[in-house]
C-alpha positions in Angstrom: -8.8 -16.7 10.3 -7.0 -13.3 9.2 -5.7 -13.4 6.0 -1.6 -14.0 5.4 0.4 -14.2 2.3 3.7 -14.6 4.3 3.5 -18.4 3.0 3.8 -16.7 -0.9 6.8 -14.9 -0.4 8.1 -18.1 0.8 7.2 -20.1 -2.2 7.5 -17.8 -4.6 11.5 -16.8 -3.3 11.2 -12.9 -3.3 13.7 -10.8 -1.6 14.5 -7.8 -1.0 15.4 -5.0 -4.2 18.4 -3.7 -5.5 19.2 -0.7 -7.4 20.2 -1.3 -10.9 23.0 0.7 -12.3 25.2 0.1 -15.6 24.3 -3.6 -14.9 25.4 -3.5 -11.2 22.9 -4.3 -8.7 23.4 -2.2 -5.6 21.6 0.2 -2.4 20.8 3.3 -2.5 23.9 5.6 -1.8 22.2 6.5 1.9 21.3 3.2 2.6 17.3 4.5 2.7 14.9 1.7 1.9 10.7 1.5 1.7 9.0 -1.3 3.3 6.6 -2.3 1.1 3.0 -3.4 3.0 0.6 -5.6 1.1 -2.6 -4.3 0.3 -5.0 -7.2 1.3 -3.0 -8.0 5.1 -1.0 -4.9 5.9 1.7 -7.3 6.3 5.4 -6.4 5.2 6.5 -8.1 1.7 10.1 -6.5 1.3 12.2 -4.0 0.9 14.2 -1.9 -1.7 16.3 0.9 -1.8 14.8 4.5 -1.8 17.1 5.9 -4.7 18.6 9.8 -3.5 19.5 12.5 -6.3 23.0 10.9 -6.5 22.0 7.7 -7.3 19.8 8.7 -10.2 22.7 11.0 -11.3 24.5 7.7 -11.5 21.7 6.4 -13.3 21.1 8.5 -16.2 24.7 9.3 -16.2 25.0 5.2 -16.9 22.2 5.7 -19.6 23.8 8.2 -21.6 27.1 6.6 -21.5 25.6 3.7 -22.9 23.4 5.7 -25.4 25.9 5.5 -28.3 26.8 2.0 -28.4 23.0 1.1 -28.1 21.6 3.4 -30.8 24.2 2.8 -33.7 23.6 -0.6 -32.9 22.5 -2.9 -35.6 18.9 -3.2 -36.3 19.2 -7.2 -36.1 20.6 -6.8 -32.6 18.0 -4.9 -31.1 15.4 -6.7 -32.8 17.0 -9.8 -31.6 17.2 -8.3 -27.9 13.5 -7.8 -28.5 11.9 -11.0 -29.3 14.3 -13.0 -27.1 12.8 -11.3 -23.9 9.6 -11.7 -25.4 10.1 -15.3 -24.7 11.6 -15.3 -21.9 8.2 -13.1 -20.7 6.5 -15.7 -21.7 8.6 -18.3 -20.0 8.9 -16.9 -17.0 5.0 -15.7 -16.8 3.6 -17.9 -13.6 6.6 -16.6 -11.5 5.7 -13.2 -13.0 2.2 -13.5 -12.2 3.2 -14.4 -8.7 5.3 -12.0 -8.2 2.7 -9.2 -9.0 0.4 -11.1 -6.4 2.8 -10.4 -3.9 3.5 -6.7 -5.3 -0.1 -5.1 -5.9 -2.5 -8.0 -5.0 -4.0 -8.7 -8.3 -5.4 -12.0 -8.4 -3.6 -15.0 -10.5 -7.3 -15.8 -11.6 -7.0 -12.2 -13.7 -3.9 -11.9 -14.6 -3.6 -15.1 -16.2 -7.2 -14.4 -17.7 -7.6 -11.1 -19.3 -5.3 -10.5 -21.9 -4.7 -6.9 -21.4 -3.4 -7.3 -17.8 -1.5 -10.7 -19.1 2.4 -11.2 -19.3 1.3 -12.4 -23.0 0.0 -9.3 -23.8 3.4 -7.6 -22.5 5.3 -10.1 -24.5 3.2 -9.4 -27.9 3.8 -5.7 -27.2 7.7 -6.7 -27.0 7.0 -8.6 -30.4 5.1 -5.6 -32.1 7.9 -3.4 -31.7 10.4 -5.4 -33.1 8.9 -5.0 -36.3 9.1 -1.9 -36.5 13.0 -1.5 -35.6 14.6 -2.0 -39.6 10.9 0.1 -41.1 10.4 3.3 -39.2 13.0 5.3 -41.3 12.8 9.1 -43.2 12.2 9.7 -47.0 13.9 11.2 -50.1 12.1 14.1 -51.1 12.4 15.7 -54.5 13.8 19.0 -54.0 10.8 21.4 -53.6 12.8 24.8 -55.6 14.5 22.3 -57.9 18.6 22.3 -58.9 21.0 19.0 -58.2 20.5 18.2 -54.3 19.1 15.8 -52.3 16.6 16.5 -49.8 16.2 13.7 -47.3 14.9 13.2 -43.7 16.4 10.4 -41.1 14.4 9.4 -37.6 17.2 8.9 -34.9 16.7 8.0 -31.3 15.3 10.5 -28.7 18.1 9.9 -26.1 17.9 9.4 -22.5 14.2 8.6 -21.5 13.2 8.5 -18.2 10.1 5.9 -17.8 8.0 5.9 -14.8 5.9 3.4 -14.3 2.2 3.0 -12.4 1.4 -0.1 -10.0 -1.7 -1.2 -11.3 -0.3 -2.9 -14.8 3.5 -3.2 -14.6 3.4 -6.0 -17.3 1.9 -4.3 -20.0 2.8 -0.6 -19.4 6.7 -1.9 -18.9 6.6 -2.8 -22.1 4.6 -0.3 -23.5 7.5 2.3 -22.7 10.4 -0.3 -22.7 9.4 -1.8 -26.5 9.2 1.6 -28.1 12.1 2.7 -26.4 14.5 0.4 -26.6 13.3 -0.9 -30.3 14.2 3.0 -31.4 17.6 2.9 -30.2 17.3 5.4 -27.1 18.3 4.2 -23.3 16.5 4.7 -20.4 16.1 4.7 -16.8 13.5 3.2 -15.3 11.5 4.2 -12.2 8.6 1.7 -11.2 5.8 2.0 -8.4 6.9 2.5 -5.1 3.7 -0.2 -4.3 4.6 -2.5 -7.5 8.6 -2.2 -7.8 9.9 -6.1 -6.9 8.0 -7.2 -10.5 9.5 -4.9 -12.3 12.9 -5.3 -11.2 12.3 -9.1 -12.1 10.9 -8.1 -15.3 14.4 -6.1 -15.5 16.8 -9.4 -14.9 15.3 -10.8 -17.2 16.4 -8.1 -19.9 20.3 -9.2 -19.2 19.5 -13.0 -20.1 17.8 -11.6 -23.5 21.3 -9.9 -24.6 20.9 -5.9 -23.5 23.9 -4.4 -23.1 24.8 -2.7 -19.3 23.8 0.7 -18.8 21.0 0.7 -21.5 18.1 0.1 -18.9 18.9 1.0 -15.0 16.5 1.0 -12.6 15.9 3.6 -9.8 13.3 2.4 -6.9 12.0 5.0 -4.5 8.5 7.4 -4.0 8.1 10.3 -6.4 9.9 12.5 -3.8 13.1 12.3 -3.6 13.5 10.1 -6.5 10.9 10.5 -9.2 11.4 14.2 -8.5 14.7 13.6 -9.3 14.6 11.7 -12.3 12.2 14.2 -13.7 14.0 17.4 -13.2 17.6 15.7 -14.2 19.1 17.8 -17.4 20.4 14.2 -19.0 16.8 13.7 -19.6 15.7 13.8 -22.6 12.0 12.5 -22.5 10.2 11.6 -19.6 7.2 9.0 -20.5 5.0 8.9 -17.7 1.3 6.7 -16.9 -0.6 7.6 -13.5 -1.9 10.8 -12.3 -3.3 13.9 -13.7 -1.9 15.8 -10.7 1.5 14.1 -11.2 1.5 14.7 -14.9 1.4 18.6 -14.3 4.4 18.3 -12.3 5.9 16.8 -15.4 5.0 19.3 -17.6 5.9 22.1 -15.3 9.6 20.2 -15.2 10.2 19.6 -18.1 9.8 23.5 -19.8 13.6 24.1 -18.1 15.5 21.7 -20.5 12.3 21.5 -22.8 11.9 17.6 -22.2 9.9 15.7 -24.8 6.8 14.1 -22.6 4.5 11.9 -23.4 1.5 11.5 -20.3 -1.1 8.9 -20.1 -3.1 9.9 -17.2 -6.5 9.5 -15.7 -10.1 9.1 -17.4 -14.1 9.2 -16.2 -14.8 7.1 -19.4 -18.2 6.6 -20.3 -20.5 3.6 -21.6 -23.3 4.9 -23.4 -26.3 1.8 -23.8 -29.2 2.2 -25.8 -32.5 0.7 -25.5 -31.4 -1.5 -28.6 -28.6 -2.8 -27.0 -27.6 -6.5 -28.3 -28.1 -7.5 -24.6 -28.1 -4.7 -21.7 -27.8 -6.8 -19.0 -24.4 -8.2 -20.4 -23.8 -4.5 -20.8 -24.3 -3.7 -17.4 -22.4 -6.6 -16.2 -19.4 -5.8 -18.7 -19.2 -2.1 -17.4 -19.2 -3.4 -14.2 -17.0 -5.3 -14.4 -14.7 -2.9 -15.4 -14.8 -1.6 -11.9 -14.8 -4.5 -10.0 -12.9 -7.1 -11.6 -9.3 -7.1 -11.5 -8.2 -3.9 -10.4 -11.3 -3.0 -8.0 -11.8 0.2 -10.6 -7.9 1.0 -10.3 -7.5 1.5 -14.1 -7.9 4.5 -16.3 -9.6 3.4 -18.5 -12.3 1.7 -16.7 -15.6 2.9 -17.4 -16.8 4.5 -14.5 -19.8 6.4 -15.7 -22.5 4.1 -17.2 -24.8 6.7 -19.7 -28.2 4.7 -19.9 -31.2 5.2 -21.9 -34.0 6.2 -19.3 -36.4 3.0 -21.1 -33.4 0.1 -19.9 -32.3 2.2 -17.0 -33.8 0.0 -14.0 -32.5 -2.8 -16.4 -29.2 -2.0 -16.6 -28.8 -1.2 -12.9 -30.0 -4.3 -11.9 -27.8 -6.0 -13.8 -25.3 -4.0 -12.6 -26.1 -4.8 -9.3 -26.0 -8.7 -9.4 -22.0 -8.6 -10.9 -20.9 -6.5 -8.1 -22.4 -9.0 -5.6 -20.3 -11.8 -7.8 -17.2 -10.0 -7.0 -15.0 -12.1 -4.4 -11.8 -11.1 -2.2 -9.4 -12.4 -0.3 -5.7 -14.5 -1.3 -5.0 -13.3 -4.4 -2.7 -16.8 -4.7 -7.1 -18.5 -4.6 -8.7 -19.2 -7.5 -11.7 -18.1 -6.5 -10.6 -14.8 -5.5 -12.1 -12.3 -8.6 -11.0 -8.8 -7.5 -7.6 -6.8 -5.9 -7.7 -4.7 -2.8 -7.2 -0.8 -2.7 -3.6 -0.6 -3.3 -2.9 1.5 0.0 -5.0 2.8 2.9 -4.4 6.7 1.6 -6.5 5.1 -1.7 -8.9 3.1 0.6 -9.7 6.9 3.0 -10.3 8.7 -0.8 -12.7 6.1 -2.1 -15.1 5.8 0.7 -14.5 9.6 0.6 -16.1 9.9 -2.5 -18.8 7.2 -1.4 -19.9 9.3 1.5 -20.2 12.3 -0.2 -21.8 10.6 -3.6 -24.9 9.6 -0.8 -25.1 13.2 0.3 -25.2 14.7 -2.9 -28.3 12.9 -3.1 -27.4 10.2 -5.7 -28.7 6.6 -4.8 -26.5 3.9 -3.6 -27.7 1.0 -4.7 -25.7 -1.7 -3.2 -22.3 -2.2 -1.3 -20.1 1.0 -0.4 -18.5 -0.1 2.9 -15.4 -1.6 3.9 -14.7 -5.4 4.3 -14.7 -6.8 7.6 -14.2 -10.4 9.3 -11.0 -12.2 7.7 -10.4 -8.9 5.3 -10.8 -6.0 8.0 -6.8 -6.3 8.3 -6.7 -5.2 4.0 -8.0 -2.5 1.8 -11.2 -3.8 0.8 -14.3 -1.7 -0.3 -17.9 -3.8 -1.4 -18.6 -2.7 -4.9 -20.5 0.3 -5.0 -22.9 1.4 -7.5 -25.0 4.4 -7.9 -27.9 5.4 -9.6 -29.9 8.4 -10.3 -26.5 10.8 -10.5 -26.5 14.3 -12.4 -23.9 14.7 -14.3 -22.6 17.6 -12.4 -21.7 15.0 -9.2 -18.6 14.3 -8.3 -19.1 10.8 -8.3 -19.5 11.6 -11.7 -16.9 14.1 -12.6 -13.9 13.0 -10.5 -11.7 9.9 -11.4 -12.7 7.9 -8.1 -10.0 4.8 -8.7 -12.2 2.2 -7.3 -14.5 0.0 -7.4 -17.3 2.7 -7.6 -20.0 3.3 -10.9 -21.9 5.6 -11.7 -25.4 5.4 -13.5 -26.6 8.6 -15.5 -29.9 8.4 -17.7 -30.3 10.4 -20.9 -33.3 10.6 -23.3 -31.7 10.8 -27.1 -28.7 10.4 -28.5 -27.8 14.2 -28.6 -28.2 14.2 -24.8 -26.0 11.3 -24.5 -23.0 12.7 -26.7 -23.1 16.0 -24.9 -23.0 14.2 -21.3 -19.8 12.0 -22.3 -18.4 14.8 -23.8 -18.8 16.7 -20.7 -15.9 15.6 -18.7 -12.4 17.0 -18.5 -11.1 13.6 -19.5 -11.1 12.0 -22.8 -9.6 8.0 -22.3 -11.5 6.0 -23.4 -15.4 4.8 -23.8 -18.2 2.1 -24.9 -21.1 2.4 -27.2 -24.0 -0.3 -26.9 -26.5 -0.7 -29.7 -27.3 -3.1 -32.6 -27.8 0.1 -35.0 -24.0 0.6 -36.8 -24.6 3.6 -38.1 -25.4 5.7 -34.6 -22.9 3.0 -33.5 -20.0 4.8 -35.9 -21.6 8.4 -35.5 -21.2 8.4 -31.7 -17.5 6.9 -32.0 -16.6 10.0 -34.6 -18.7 12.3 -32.1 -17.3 11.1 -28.6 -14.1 13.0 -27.8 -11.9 9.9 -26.2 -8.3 8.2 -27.6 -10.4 5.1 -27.7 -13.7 4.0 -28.3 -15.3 0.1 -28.3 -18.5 -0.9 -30.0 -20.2 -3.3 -27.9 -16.9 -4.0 -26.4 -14.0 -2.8 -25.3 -10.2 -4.2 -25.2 -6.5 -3.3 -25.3 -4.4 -4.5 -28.6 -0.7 -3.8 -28.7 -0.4 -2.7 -32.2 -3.4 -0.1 -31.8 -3.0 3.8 -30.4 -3.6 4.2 -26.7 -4.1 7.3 -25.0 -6.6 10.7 -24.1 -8.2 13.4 -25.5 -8.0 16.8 -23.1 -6.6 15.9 -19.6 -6.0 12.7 -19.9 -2.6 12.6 -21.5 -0.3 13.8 -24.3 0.8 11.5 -27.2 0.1 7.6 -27.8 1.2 4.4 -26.6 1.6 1.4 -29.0 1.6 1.2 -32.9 4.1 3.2 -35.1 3.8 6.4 -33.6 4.3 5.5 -30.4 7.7 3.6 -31.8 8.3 7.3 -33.5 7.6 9.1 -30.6 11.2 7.8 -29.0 12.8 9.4 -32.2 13.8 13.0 -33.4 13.7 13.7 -37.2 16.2 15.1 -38.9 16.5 16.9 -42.5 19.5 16.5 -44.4 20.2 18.4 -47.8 23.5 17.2 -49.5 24.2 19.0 -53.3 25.1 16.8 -56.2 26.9 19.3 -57.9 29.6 22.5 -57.1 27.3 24.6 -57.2 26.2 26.1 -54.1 22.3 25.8 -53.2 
């Protein structure tokens, strides 16, 4: 039988999207709407308005109106805002969950079950943030040439921030850019996935329950052109905080220079797991970085670690092991428990992955197992079989490229010099893993790689903890105080304590 989720929708209520605008729900000003097609059936989940240049001039004109009021608020009243929709995150997480399901295909089994991808984790991220609304502040400063003044600095609010969200995590980057954001007193306008927008504009509603005034988050649905294209080149902008692709991220930066937009980018990433031959256990290594790429997201996350580095003595080891979790990974109805792993989120994605697998095979790197498309009940979705190569160069594609799928490759080294210099060599810098039982290569090899994060025989997401990329894979960090300072401008202020001047 062909896979359906038409009987979801029913259950789970969804209909079609609205615009959001100083608290009003409304179309776009054309009428233009995208017909959003889930992933695993091809099948039509909703619609929602396609916003046009007028409507996000509404938008961020509604933002900045409301930018005042919300950033001399009191501290107490946003941290209030704060952890109430915290709870009501965590109230409302299985219609959440489902409503993802419906949006981007991600199993219930995973977003329920790995914290990172979790509406807990969104919530704690919520949480985080509120503690830092009455502590991030300036200083007093003794007066550097001396004389009766005071030298003081002050952290206000960035202004108008234009958040554009990916599909592949809605939950936690939502809050990642929302948190901050709101926490620091600026007001934003929100642009989510064209292919994950109906749970974020649920997420949204929610925000008017917890107490945020109208006007200080508005939502704007619609592809990156006309709308995100829009939003980014707007002059009421005054920080654009983006999370998907390196080629969209250079558009950013490229629109930003004309108003000179604050930007902060968290892009792609080809992060690599480096495993020794003293490895606590490298078959749960290889089965770990696997499952980076096939659980979950199918290898639809930046940070997964595409690019296994393995000592040449545990190499047939490791891809072995590698090989049995990809033949544990299951599809079909996300709604199943059974279900382990998400489709290709559109047939564009689904054409570029077995792209990559076709020409991975004639450069001359080894496929090991899977690689082709599901048929049978999932021939209607965007499935791929897990795919993992061995014996690739470094130089490869497979290698060098951010693939976005359920696709790993498996590079041998010799020595640990070897195996810094091939993880350094990669225009991205996300994230990476380091396997052995020896702590002190373990802690020289997390000074030496060049990536925003990097986990010792494991890897995870906290919200309290810097997130981000060396080189091309993003400006700035996301979590922690300086994320909550990156949504702020400092300010000196001098005031003399006498009549004398200066």
């Amino acid at each position: 039988m062909t896979l359906s989720l038409r009987q979801h929708r029913d259950e789970v209520g969804l209909t079609d999207g609205q615009l959001l605008v100083n608290g009003a729900w409304r179309p776009a000003a054309d009428g233009a709407t995208w017909s959003h097609r889930h992933p695993a059936t091809g099948e039509v989940i909703g619609e929602f308005p396609v916003a046009t240049g007028s409507d996000v001039d509404d938008a961020v004109r509604a933002a900045r109106a409301a930018f005042d009021g919300w950033a001399n608020s009191r501290a107490t009243t946003r941290i209030q805002v704060l952890h109430r929709f915290a709870e009501l995150l965590r109230d409302h997480a299985p219609e959440l969950r489902a409503v993802q399901a419906l949006d981007n295909g991600v199993p219930l089994s995973f977003s329920s079950g790995i914290y990172a991808t979790s509406v807990g984790a969104a919530a704690d991220v919520f949480d985080h943030h509120a503690g830092w609304v009455d502590k991030v502040g300036g200083q007093t400063l003794p007066p550097y040439q001396g004389g009766d003044h005071l030298a003081m600095t002050f952290r206000e609010p960035i202004g108008v921030v234009a958040a554009i969200l990916p599909w592949n995590a809605p939950f936690l980057l939502f809050a990642q850019k929302l948190a901050p954001a709101l926490g620091a007193g600026c007001t934003v306008v929100l642009k989510p996935s064209e292919f994950a927008s109906f749970t974020v504009l649920r997420m949204v509603a929610l925000l008017a329950e917890a107490g945020l005034p109208d006007g200080v988050v508005n939502v704007v649905t619609g592809p990156g052109t006309p709308t995100g294209e829009a939003l980014i080149t707007h002059p009421g902008v005054d920080k654009v905080s983006f999370t998907g692709s390196r080629a969209v991220g250079r558009r950013i930066v490229e629109a930003s220079a004309a108003t000179l937009k604050r930007v902060s980018l968290e892009l792609g990433g080809k992060s690599p797991t480096l495993v020794f031959p003293d490895a606590p256990d490298v078959g749960l290594a290889a089965m770990t970085t696997m499952g980076t790429v096939t659980m979950g997201l199918s290898g639809q996350a930046c940070v997964a670690h595409t690019r296994a580095l393995v000592h040449r003595d545990v190499y047939d080891q490791f891809v072995t092991a590698a090989q049995l979790m990809a033949g544990l990974i299951t599809y079909g109805d996300p709604f199943e428990p059974g279900t382990t792993s998400s489709p290709l989120i559109n047939e564009r994605q689904l054409a570029r992955v077995l792209g990559f697998i076709e020409r991975g095979q004639a450069a001359g790197a080894r496929l090991v197992c899977g690689g082709e498309r599901a048929d049978g009940d999932l021939a209607a979705g965007n499935f791929v079989r897990p795919a993992v190569f061995a014996d690739v160069d470094n130089g490869m594609e497979i290698a060098r490229e951010e693939v976005f799928g359920p696709v790993l490759a498996v590079v041998p080294f010799t020595d640990e010099d070897e195996a810094v210099a091939l993880a350094n060599d990669t225009d991205y810098g996300l994230g990476a893993g380091v396997y052995t039982a020896d702590a002190r290569r373990a802690f020289r090899l997390a000074r030496r790689i060049r990536a925003g994060t990097v986990g010792i025989n494991g890897f995870q997401v906290e919200p309290h903890l810097p997130f981000g990329g060396f080189k091309q894979s993003g400006l700035g960090r996301e979590g922690g105080r300086g994320a909550f300072e990156a949504y702020t401008e400092l300010k000196t202020v001098l005031m003399p304590l006498t009549d004398e001047l200066m």
